[in-house]
C-alpha positions as CSV (number, residue, x, y, z in Angstrom):
1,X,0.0,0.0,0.0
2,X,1.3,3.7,-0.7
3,X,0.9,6.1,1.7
4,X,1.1,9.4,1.2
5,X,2.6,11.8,4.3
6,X,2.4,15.7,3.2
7,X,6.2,15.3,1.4
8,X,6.3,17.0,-2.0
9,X,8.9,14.0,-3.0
10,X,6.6,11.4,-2.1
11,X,4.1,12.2,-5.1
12,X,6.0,10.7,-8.0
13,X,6.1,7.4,-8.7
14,X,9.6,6.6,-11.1
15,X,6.3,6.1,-13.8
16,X,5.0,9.5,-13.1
17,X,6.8,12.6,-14.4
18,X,6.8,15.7,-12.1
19,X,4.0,17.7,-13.1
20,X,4.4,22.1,-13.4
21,X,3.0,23.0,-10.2
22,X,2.3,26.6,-9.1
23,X,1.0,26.4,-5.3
24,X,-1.9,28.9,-4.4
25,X,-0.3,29.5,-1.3
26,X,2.9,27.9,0.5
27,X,2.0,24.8,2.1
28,X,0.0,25.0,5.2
29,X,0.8,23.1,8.4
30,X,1.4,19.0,8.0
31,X,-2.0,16.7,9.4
32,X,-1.1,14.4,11.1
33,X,-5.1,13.6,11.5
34,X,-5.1,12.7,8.0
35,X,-3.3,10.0,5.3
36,X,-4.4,10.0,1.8
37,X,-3.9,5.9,0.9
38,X,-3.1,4.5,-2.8
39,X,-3.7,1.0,-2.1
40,X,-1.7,-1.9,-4.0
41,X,-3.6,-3.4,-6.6
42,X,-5.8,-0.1,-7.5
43,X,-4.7,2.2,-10.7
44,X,-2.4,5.0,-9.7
45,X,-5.2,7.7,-9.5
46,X,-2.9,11.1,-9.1
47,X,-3.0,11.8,-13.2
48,X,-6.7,12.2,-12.4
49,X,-6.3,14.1,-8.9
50,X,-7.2,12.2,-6.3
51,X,-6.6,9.5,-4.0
52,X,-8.4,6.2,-3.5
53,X,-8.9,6.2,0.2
54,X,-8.6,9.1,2.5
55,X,-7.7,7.4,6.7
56,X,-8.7,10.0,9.4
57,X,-7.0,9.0,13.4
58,X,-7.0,10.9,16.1
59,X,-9.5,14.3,18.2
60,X,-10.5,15.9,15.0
61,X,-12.3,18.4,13.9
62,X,-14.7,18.0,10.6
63,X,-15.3,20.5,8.2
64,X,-18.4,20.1,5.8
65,X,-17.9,22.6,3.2
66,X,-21.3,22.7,1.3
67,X,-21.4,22.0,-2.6
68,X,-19.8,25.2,-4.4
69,X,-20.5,26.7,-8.0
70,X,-19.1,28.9,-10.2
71,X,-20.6,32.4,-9.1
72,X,-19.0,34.9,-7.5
73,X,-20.2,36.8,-4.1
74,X,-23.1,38.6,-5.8
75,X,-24.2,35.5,-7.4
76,X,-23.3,36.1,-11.3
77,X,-22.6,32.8,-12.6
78,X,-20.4,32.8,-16.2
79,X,-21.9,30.5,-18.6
80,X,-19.1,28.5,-19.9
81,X,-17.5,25.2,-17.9
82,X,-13.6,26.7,-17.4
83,X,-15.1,29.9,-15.7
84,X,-17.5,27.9,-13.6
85,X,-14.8,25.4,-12.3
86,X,-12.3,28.0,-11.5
87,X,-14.5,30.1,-9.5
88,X,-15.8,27.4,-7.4
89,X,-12.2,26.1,-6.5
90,X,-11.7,29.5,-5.4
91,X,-15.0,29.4,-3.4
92,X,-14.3,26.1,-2.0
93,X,-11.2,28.0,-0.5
94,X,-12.9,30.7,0.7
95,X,-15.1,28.4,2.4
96,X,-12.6,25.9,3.6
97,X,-10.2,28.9,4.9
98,X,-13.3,30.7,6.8
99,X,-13.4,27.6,8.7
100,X,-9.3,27.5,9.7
101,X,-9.0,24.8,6.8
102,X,-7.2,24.9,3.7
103,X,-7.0,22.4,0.5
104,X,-4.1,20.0,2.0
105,X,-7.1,19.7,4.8
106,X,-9.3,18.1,2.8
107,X,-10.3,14.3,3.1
108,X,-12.8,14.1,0.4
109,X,-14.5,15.6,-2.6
110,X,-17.5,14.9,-4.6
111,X,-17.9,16.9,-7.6
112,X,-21.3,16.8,-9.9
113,X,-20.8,17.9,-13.0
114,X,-23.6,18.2,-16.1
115,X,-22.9,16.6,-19.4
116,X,-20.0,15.2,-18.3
117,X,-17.2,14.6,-21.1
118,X,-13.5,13.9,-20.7
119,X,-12.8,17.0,-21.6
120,X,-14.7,18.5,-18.5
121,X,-12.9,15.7,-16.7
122,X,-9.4,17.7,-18.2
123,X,-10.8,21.0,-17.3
124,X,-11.7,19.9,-13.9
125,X,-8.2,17.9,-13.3
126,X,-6.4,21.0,-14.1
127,X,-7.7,23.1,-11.7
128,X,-7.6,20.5,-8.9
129,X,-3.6,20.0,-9.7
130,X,-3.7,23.8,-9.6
131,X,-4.9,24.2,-6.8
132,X,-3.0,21.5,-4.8
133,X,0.3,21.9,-6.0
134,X,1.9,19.0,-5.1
135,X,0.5,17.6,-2.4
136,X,-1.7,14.7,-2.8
137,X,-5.1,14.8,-4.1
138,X,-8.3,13.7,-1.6
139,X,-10.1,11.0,-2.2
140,X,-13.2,12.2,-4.5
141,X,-16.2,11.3,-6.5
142,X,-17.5,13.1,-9.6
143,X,-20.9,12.4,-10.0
144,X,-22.4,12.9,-14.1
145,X,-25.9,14.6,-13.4
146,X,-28.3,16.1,-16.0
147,X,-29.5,19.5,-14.3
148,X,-28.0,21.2,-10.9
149,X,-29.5,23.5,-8.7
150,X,-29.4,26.9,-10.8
151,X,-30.2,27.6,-14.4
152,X,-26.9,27.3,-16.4
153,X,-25.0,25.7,-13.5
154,X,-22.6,23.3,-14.8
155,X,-20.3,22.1,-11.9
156,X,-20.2,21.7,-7.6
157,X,-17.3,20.9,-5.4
158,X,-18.4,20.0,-2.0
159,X,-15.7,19.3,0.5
160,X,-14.8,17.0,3.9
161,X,-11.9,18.7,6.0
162,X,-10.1,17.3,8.5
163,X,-8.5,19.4,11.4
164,X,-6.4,18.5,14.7
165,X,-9.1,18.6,17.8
């Protein structure tokens, strides 16, 4: 089993070229509270960002962050997919931060995204690798749905953080 501890060399495998990274923000504190797992005998998931099993120990804290789209604080959504996704990753901070969390905090995503093509999947994979840097990826779901909760909304990121008690 690979585990994962909050080391930037740890995230290649010899297989797996270093990938240009441009951290958001320096990285926060290590968690102990939290391991991101890539068992033996599953696909190396990273390429797609995440992990395959997210292991929480300890007094924690939780941090729900509810599902986040694309608009911004007065609630203009932009109609096209790249926008959308870039605007919630920067909400899902916002909301992750407002709680003492950041991204290397986070256990667990699901994402819901409508019409879902690889391409999405890219757009989407981008912006979580952006947004990471290089630490590991959570575990996650994405979720194909036909309609969302707004007109025009195209993609939600809700989050699971996980904080020393």
């Amino acid at each position: 089993m690979t585990m994962f501890p909050f080391s930037p060399s740890s995230l290649r495998s010899p297989a797996m070229p270093a990938l240009p990274v441009t951290p958001a923000v320096p990285f926060a504190r290590p968690n102990d509270s939290l391991s991101l797992l890539n068992p033996d005998g599953l696909y190396d998931p990273r390429p797609n960002g995440y992990s395959h099993v997210a292991l929480v120990e300890g007094p924690v804290r939780i941090v729900y962050v509810s599902g986040q789209g694309g608009e911004d604080a007065a609630g203009c959504l932009p109609l096209d997919f790249p926008r959308q996704v870039a605007r919630a990753m920067q909400n899902l901070r916002i909301a992750l931060q407002a709680a003492g969390a950041d991204v290397g905090d986070v256990a667990k995503l699901t994402v819901l995204v409508v019409d879902h093509s690889h391409d999405r999947l890219r757009t989407f994979g981008a912006a979580l690798r952006e947004m990471w840097g290089e630490r590991p990826t959570p575990a996650c779901t994405l979720i194909p749905v036909p309609r969302l909760a707004l007109d025009n909304m195209l993609f939600e990121i809700e989050a699971t953080a996980v904080l020393p008690a």
